[in-house]
C-alpha positions as CSV (number, residue, x, y, z in Angstrom):
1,X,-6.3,-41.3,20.9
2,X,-5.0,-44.4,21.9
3,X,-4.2,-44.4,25.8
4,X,-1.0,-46.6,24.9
5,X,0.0,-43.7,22.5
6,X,1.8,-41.7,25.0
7,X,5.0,-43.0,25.6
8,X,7.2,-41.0,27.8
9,X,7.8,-42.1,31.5
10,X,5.7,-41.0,33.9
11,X,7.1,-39.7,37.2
12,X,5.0,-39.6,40.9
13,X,5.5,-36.1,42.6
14,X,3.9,-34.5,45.4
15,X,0.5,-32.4,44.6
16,X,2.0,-29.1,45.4
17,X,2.9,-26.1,43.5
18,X,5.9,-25.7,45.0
19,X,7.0,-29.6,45.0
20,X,6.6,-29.8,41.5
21,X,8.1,-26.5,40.6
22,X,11.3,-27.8,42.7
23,X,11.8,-31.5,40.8
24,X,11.8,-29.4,37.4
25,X,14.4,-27.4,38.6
26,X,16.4,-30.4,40.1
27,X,16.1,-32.2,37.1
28,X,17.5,-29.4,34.7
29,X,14.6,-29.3,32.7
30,X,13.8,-25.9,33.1
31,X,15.3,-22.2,31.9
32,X,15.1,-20.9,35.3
33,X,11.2,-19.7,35.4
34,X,8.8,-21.9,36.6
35,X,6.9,-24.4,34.0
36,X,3.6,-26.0,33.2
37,X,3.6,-29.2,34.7
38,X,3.3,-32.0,31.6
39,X,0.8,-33.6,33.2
40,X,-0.3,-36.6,30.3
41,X,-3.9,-34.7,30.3
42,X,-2.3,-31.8,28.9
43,X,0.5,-33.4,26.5
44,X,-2.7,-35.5,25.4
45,X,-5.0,-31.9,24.7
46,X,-1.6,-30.3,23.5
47,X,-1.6,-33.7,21.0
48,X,-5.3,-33.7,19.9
49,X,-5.6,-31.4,17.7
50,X,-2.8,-32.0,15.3
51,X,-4.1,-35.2,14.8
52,X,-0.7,-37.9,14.3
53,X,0.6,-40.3,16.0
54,X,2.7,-39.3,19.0
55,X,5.6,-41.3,18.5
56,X,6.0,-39.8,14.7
57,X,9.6,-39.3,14.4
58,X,10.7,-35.8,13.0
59,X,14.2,-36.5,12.9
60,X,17.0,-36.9,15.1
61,X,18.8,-34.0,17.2
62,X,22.3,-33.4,17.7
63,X,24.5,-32.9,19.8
64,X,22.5,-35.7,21.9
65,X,21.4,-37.6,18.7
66,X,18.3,-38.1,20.5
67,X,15.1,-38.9,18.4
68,X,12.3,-36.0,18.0
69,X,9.4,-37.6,18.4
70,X,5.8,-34.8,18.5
71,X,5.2,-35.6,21.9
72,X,8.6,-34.8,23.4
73,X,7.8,-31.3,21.0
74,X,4.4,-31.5,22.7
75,X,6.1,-31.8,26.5
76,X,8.5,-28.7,26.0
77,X,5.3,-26.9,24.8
78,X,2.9,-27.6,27.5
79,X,5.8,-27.0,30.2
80,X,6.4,-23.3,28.1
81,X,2.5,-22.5,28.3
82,X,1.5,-22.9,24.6
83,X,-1.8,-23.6,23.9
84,X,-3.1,-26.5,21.7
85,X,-3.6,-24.0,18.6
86,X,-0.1,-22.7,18.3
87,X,1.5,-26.5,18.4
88,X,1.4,-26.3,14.7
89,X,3.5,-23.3,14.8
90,X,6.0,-24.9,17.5
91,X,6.6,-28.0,15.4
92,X,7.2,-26.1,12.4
93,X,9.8,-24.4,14.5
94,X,11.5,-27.5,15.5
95,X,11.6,-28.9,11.8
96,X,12.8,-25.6,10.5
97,X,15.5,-26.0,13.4
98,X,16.4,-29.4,12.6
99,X,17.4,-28.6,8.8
100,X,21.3,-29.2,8.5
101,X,21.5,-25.6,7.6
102,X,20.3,-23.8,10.9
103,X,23.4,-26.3,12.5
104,X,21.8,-26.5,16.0
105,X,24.1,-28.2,17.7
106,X,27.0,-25.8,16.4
107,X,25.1,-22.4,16.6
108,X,23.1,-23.3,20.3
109,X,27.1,-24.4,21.7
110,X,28.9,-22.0,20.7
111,X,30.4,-19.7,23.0
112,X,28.7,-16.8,20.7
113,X,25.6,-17.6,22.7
114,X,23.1,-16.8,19.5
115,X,19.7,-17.1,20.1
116,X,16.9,-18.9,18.2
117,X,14.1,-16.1,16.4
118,X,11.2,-17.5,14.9
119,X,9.2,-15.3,12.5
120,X,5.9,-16.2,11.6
121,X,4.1,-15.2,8.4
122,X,0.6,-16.1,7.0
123,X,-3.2,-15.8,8.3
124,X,-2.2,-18.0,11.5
125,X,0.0,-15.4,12.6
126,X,-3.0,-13.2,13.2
127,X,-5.6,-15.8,14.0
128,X,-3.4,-17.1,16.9
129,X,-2.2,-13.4,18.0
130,X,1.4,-13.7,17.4
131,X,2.2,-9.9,17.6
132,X,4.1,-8.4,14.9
133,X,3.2,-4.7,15.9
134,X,4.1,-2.4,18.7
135,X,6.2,-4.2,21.4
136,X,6.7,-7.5,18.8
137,X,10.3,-8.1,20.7
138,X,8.8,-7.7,24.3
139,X,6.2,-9.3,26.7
140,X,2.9,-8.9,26.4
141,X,1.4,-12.3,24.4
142,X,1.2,-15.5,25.4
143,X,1.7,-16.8,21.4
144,X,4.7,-15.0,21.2
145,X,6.4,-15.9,24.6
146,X,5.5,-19.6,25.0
147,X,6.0,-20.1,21.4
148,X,9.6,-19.0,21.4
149,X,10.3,-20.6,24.5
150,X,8.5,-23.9,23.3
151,X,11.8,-24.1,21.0
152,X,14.3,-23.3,23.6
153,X,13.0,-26.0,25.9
154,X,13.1,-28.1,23.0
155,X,16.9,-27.0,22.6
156,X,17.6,-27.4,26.3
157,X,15.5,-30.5,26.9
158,X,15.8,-32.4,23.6
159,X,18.4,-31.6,22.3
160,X,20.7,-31.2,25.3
161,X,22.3,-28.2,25.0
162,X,22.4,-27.3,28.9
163,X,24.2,-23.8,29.5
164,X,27.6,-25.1,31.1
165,X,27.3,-27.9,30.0
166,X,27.0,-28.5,25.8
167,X,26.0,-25.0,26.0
168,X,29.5,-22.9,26.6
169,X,27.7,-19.3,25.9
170,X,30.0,-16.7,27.3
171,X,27.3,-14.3,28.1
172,X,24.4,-15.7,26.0
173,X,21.3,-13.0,25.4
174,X,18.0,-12.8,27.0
175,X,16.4,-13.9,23.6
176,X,17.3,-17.0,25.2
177,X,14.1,-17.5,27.1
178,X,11.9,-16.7,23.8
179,X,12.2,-14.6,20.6
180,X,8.9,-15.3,18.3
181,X,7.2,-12.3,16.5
182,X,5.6,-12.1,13.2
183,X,5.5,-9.9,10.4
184,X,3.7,-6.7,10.3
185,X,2.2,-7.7,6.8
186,X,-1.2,-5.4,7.4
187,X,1.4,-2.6,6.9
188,X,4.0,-3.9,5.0
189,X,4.7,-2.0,1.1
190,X,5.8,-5.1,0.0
191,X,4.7,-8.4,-0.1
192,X,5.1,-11.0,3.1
193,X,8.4,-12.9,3.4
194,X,6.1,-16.6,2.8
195,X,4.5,-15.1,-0.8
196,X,8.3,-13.9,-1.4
197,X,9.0,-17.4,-0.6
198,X,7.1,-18.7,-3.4
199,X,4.1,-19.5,-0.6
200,X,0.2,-19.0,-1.4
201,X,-0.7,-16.0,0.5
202,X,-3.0,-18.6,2.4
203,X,-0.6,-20.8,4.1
204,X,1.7,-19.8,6.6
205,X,5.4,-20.3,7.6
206,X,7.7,-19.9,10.2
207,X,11.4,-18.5,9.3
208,X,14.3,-19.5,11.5
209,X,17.4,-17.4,12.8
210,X,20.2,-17.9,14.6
211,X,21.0,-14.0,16.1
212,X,24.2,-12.8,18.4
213,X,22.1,-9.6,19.4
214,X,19.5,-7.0,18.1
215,X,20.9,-3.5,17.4
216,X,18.1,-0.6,17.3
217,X,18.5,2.2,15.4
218,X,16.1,5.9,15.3
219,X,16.1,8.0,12.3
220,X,13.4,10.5,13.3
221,X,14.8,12.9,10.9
222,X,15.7,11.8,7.6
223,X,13.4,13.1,4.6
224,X,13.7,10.6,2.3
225,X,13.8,6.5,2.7
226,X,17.6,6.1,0.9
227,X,18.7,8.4,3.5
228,X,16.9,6.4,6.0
229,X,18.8,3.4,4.3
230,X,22.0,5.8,4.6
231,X,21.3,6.0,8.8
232,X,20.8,2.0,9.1
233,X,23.5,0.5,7.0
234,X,26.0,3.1,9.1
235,X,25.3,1.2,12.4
236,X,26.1,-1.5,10.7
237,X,29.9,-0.4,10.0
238,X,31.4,-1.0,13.2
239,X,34.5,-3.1,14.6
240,X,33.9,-6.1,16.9
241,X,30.9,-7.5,15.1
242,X,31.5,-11.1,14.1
243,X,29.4,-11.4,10.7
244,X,32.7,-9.4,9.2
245,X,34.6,-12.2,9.9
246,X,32.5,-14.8,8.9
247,X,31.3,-14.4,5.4
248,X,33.0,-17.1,4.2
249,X,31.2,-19.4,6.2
250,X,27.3,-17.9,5.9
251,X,27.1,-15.0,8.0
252,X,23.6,-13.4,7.7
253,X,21.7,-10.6,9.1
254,X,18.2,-9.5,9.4
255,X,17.1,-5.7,9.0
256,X,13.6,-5.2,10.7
257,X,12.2,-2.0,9.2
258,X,9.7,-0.7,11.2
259,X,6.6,0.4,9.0
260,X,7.2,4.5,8.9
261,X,11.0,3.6,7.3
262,X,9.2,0.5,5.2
263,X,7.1,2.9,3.9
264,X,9.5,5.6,3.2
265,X,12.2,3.2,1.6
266,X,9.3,2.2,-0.4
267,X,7.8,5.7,-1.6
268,X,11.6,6.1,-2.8
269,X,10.9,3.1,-5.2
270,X,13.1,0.7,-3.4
271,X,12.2,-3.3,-3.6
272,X,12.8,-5.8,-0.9
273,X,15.8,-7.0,-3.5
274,X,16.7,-3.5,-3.8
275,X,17.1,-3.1,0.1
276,X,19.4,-6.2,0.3
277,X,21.6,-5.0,-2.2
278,X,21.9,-2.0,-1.0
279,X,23.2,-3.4,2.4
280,X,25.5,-5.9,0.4
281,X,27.4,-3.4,-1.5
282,X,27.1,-0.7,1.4
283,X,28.1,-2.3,4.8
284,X,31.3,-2.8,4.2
285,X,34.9,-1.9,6.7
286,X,38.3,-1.6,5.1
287,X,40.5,-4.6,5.9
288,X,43.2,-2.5,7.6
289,X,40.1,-1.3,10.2
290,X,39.2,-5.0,10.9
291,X,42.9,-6.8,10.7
292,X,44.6,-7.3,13.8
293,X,41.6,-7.4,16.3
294,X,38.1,-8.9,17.0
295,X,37.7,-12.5,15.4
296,X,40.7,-12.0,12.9
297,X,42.3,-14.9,14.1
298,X,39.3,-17.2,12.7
299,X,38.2,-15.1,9.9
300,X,36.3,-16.8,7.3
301,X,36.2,-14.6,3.4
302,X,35.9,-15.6,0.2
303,X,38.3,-15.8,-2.2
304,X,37.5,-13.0,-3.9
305,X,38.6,-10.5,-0.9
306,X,42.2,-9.5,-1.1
307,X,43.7,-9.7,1.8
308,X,47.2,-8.1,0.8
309,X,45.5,-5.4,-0.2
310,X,44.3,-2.6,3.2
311,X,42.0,-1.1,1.3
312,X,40.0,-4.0,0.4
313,X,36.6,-3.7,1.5
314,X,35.1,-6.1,3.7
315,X,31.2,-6.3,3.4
316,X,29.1,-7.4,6.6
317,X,27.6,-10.5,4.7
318,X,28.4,-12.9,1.3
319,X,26.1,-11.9,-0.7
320,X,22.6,-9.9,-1.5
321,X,20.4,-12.6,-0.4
322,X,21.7,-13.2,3.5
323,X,19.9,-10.3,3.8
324,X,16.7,-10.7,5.6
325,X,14.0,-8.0,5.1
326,X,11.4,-7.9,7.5
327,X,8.6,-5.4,8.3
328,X,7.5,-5.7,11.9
329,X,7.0,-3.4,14.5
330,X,4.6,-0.5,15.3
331,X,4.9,3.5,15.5
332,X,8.2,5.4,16.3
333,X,10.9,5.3,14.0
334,X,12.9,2.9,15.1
335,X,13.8,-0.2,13.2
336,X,16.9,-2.8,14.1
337,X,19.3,-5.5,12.7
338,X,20.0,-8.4,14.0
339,X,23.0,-9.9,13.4
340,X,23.3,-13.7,13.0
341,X,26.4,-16.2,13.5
342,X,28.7,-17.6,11.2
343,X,27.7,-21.4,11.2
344,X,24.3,-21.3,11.3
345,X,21.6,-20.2,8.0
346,X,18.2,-19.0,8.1
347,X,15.9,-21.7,7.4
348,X,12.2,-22.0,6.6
349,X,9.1,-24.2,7.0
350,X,5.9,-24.1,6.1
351,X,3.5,-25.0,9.0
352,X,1.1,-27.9,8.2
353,X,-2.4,-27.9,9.8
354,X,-4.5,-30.7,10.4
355,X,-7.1,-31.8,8.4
């Protein structure tokens, strides 16, 4: 590589642990833990491996309108603890998150305070350990954890969405730091979200989320998977959650089966496509339960909802297919929903290894 390559402007700082650790934090470069100093050895072995240039341009990020070059991408992820091997992952991340559908700017500012998820499918998910089993949604891997927090120092650091600042979160979520998991494909009765994407089962891809907050639910005793269906689509019918309010601008949600209730939905010959409809046409409130409170002031609904009528039915989301179906987690019973925000869409990118 080039040693005139590396661009960025190098700073002097005194040797020490804690010296270093204190001119991050003054500098507002860091979520609040302590970061891997981005030293230009380690943005150089971060760089090596995926083989281009550094100064290759990805795009430009709003609300700064700041240009995304890979080695800014490759400072956030050596300062998150990422190892060389799962930059491939983190710059599909940032692609998927600069798509005009994900909205950065509009879903990381918002006083909603949604959270990035990136869910990784394909053979790279298990070669680099990216959990998708018990624990996917806690601590425990480095893949998982530096990955995730790869793109929210990405968000913070590029982008400049700085919590009050161009960040106005009310409360935000501690998916903040990092949400990154993968698929539990090895159990999965269907087949993974990148083949359903029309991907080789080969190649891998990470799938991009904006989320308000994950909602567990248990049904531990429920015979049959369309009455464990029943049991998951009821937590979903409940005042104060935004995506009723929103479907006329993209509201989605994700439903993460755990494998026992995959299995079961399954066994009741039930298809991904099945499960999303049955969400769609179940999930829904009467408009005289939502009208008056919540986010009524700035709903959003198509114009096939009648609003004069009070017994119109509201459903959670626009249609079937902003429906995410996802099979990740371990033993238990217990699967969740995740709900997303209103001006943001999933997006999706395949990640592209070097040669």
């Amino acid at each position: 590589m080039n040693p005139m390559s590396i661009r960025s402007r190098r700073v002097e700082v005194e040797a020490s642990y804690d010296a270093i650790q204190d001119y991050y934090e003054r500098q507002g470069w860091t979520d609040g833990l302590p970061v891997v100093p981005a030293t230009e050895d380690l943005v150089r072995k971060m760089l090596q491996p995926y083989g281009q240039d550094p100064a290759t341009s990805l795009g430009v990020v709003q609300p700064r309108n700041a240009e995304v070059t890979l080695e800014k991408v490759a400072i956030n992820a050596v300062m998150a603890g990422c190892r060389p091997e799962y930059f491939p992952v983190v710059v599909a991340a940032v692609k998927a998150a600069l798509q005009p559908d994900f909205n950065i700017a509009g879903v990381q500012a918002t006083t909603g305070g949604a959270a990035p998820v990136v869910i990784v499918n394909g053979p790279l998910a298990q070669e680099l350990e990216i959990n998708g089993d018990s624990g996917c949604f806690g601590p425990g891997y480095r893949s998982n954890a530096s990955i995730g927090r790869a793109l929210r120092l990405f968000v913070r650091n590029v982008a400049g969405l700085i919590p009050g600042e161009m960040d106005k979160a009310t409360l935000a979520l501690p998916a903040r730091y990092t949400f990154c998991f993968a698929e539990n494909e090895a159990r999965s009765p269907w087949e993974p979200l990148h083949v359903e994407m029309g991907l080789d089962p080969s190649a891998s891809m990470v799938t991009l989320m904006g989320v308000r907050g994950m909602y567990t639910i248990m049904e531990s005793t429920s015979p049959t998977g369309i009455q464990v269906l029943r049991t998951l689509v009821g937590s979903l019918r409940t005042i104060g959650v935004s995506n009723y309010y929103q479907t006329g601008t993209g509201a989605q949600l994700a439903l993460v089966l755990c494998p026992e209730h995959a299995q079961e939905i399954h066994a009741s010959g039930l298809t991904k496509q099945d499960v999303r409809e049955y969400v769609f046409q179940n999930a829904r409130m009467p408009l005289k339960r939502l009208e008056g409170i919540a986010h009524y002031g700035n709903r959003n609904w198509p114009r096939w909802i009648d609003e004069s009528d009070p017994d119109a039915m509201i459903p959670i989301v626009g249609s079937a297919d902003d429906v995410l179906v996802v099979v990740a987690g371990g033993d238990g019973r217990h699967s969740a929903w995740l709900a997303g925000w209103g001006v943001t869409r999933r997006t999706t990118q395949e990640v592209e290894l070097p040669e």
